[in-house]
C-alpha positions in Angstrom: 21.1 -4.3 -25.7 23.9 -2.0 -26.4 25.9 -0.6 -23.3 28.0 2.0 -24.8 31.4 3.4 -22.7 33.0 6.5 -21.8 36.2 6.8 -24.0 39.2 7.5 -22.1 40.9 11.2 -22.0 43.3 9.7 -23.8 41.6 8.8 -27.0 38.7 10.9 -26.7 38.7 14.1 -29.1 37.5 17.8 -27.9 34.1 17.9 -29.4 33.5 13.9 -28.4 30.7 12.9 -25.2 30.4 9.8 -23.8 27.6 8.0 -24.9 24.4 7.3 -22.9 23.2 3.5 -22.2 20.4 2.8 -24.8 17.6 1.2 -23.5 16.3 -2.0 -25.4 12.5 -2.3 -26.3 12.6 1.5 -25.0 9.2 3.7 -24.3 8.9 7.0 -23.6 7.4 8.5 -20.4 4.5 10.9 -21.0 2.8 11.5 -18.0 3.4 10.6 -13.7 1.2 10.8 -11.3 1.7 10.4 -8.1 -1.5 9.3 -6.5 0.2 9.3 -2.5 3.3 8.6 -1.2 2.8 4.6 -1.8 1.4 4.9 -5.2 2.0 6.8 -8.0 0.9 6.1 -12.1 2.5 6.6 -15.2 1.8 6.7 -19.0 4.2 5.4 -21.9 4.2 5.9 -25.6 2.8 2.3 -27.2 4.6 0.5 -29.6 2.9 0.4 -32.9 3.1 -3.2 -33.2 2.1 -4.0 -29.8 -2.0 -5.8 -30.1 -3.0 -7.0 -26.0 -6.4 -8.0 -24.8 -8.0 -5.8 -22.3 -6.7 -7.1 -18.7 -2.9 -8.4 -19.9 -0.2 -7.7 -18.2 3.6 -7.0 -19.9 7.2 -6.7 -18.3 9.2 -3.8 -18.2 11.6 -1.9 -16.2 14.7 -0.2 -15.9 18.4 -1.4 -16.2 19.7 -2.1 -12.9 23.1 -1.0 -11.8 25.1 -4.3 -13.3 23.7 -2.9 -16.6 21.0 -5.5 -17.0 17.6 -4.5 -17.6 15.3 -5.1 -14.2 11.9 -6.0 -15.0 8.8 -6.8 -13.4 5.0 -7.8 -14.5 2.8 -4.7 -14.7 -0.9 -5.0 -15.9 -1.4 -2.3 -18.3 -4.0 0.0 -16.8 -5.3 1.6 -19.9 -7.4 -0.3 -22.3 -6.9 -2.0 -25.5 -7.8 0.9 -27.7 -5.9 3.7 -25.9 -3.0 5.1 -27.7 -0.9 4.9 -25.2 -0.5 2.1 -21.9 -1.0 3.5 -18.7 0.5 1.6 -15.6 -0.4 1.8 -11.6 2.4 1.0 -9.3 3.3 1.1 -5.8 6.3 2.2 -3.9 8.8 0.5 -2.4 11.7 2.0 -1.2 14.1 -0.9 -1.0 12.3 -2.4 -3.9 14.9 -3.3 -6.5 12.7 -1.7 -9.5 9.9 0.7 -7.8 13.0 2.4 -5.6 14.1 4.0 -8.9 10.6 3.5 -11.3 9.0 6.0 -8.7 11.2 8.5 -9.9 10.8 8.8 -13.4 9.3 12.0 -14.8 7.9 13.3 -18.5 10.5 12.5 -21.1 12.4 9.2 -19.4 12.5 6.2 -20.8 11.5 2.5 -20.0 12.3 -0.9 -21.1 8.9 -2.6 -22.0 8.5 -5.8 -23.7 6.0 -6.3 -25.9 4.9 -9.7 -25.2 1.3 -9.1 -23.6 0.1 -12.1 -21.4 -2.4 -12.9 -18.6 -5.2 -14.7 -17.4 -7.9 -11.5 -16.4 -9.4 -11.2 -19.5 -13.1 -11.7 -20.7 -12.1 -15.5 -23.1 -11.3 -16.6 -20.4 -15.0 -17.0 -18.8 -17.7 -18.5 -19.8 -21.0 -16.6 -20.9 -23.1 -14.8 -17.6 -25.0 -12.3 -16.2 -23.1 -10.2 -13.9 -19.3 -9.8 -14.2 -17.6 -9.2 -10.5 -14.0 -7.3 -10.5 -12.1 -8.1 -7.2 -8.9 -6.5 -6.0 -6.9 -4.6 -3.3 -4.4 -1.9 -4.0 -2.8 -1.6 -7.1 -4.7 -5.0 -7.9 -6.6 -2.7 -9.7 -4.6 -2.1 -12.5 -6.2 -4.5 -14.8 -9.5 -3.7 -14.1 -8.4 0.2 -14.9 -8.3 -1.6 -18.6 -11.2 -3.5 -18.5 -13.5 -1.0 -17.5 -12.8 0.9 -20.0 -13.2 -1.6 -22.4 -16.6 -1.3 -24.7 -16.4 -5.4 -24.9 -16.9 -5.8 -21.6 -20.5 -4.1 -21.3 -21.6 -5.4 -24.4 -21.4 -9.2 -22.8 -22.5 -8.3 -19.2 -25.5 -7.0 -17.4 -23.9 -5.7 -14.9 -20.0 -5.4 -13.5 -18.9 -4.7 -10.0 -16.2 -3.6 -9.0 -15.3 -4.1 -5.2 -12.0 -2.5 -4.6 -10.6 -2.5 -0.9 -7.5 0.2 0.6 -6.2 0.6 4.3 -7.0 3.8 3.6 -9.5 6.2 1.4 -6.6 8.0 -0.4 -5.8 4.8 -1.6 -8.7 4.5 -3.2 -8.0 8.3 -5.5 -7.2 6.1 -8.3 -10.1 4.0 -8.9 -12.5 6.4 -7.6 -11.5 9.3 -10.3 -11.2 6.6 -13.1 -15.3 5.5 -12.0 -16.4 9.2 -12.5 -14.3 9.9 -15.3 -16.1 6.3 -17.3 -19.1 8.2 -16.9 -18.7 11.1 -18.7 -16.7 9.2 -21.5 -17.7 10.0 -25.2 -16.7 6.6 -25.7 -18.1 4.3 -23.5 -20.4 6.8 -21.0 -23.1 5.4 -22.4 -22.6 1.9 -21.9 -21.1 2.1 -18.3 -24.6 4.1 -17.2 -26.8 1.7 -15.1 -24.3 -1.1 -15.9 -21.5 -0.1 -13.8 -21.5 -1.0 -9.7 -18.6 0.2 -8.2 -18.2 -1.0 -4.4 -15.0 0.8 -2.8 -14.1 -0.3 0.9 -11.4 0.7 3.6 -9.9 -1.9 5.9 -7.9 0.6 8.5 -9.4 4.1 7.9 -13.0 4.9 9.3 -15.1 5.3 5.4 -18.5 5.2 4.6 -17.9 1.3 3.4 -16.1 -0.5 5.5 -14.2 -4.4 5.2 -12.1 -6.7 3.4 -13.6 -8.2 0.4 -13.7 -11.8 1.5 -16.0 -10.6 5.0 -18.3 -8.7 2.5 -18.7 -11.2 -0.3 -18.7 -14.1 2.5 -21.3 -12.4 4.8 -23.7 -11.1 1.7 -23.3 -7.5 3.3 -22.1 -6.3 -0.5 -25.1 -7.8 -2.3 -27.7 -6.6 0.3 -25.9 -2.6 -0.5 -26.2 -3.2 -4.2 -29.3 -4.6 -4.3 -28.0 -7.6 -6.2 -28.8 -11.6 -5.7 -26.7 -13.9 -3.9 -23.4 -14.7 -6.2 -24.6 -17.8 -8.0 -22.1 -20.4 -10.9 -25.0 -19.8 -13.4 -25.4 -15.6 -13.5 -21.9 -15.0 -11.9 -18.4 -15.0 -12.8 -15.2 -12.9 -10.9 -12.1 -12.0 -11.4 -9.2 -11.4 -8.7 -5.8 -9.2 -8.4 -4.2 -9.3 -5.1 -2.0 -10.9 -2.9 -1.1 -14.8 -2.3 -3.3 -14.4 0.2 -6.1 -12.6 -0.9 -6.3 -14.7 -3.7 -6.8 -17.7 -1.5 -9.0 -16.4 0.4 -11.6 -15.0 -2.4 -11.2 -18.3 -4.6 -12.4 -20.0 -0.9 -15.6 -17.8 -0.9 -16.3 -17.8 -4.8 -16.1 -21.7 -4.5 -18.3 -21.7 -2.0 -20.7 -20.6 -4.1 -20.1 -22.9 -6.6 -17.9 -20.7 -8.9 -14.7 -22.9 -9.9 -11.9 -21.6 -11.6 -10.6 -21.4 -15.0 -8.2 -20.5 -17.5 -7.3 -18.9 -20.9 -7.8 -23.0 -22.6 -10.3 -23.7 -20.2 -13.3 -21.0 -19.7 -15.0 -21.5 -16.3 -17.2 -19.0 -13.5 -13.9 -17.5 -12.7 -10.3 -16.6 -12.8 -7.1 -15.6 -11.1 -4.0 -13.2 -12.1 -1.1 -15.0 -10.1 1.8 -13.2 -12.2 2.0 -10.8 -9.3 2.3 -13.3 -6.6 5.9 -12.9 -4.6 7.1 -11.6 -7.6 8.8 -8.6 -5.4 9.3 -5.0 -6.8 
């Protein structure tokens, strides 16, 4: 990183500027959206050298006032083939990064490393029937990518995608993203019939109602789908959420026999825990 500063009055020459700070690994902003006033998504130009799996997660940021950059884990939302990364953030107003990231507009830049990692991606599960996508709030960010992704529909019957807000304008995001899959050129074809999508409000009066855990644990969501009871053989999950969401959906996937796995060790299911008390 090169920090550039202003010369002095002194030394510096009529037709001389001070320099800007440059940015290292820099991306360009090339579209916000701002989804409510908690969440808001962006898209960045993509790196040409930059390869990720569908579901990986990257760390950028901003530089923070010592200079330094400031960055944080963010799945990338779009999926491997896009030609640019799309990211889904909330808001935090005292948040050392999303208290200025939720201000960027068309033409900004962003520090993003291009060191893709993460554990939700398809490797890391073993073969099955049904593939279940589990997350609250921006939790769907990796999902956002996997849905999208042709690979994903070719090795499952059937994925669901239970999704769970406070309130229904939380939910803008992944709603508009379902409806958009189906009209795809790309992949319309493959989503129709295969794709469930299972939204779900936990403080806002909606048509579907309840956290995750109570629907998976209670088998409300498989009587509404019209699907068996989650099973280790047919079934495998994945999960984006909080510490304690996360504990509490491993709790009911275990209890019906689904154990967990990892990149170099493919089981019924997996966890993202980069996000965990990472603060933004």
């Amino acid at each position: 990183m090169t920090i550039q500063s202003p010369m002095t009055n002194t030394a510096q020459s009529p037709d001389q500027t001070p320099a800007a700070k440059v940015l290292p690994d820099a991306q360009t902003v090339t579209e916000v959206r701002h989804w409510t006033d908690r969440l808001f998504s962006f898209r960045v130009t993509r790196p040409q050298s930059l390869r990720f799996r569908s579901g990986e997660f990257v760390m950028i940021g901003l530089l923070g006032d010592n200079g330094k950059p400031l960055l944080r884990a963010y799945s990338i939302a779009s999926p491997s083939w896009d030609e640019a990364l799309e990211f889904y953030s909330i808001k935090v107003p005292d948040g050392p990064l999303t208290s200025k990231l939720q201000h960027i507009k068309e033409g900004d830049q962003i520090i993003l490393r291009p060191k893709p990692v993460g554990t939700l991606v398809v490797d890391a599960l073993l073969p099955g029937k049904r593939l279940w996508f589990l997350a609250t709030g921006t939790g769907i960010a990796p999902f956002a990518s996997l849905m999208r992704d042709p690979e994903v529909y070719e090795k499952y019957e059937q994925v669901i995608m239970m999704h769970t807000c406070r309130t229904a304008d939380e939910l803008a995001y992944g709603q508009q993203l379902v409806e958009a899959l189906r009209e795809d050129p790309l992949i319309g074809e493959l989503v129709e019939g295969k794709l469930l999508y299972y939204p779900t409000t936990t403080r806002e009066e909606s048509p579907r109602m309840g956290r995750i855990t109570d629907n998976l644990a209670s088998g409300k969501v498989f009587e509404d789908l019209g699907l068996p009871k989650m099973n280790a053989e047919e079934d495998r999950a994945m999960v984006c959420g909080s510490l304690d969401f996360n504990v509490d959906v491993k709790a009911v996937l275990e209890s019906y026999g689904l154990n967990e796995g990892a990149n170099s060790d493919p089981k019924e299911y997996v966890v993202e825990k980069a996000f965990v008390g990472d603060g933004i």
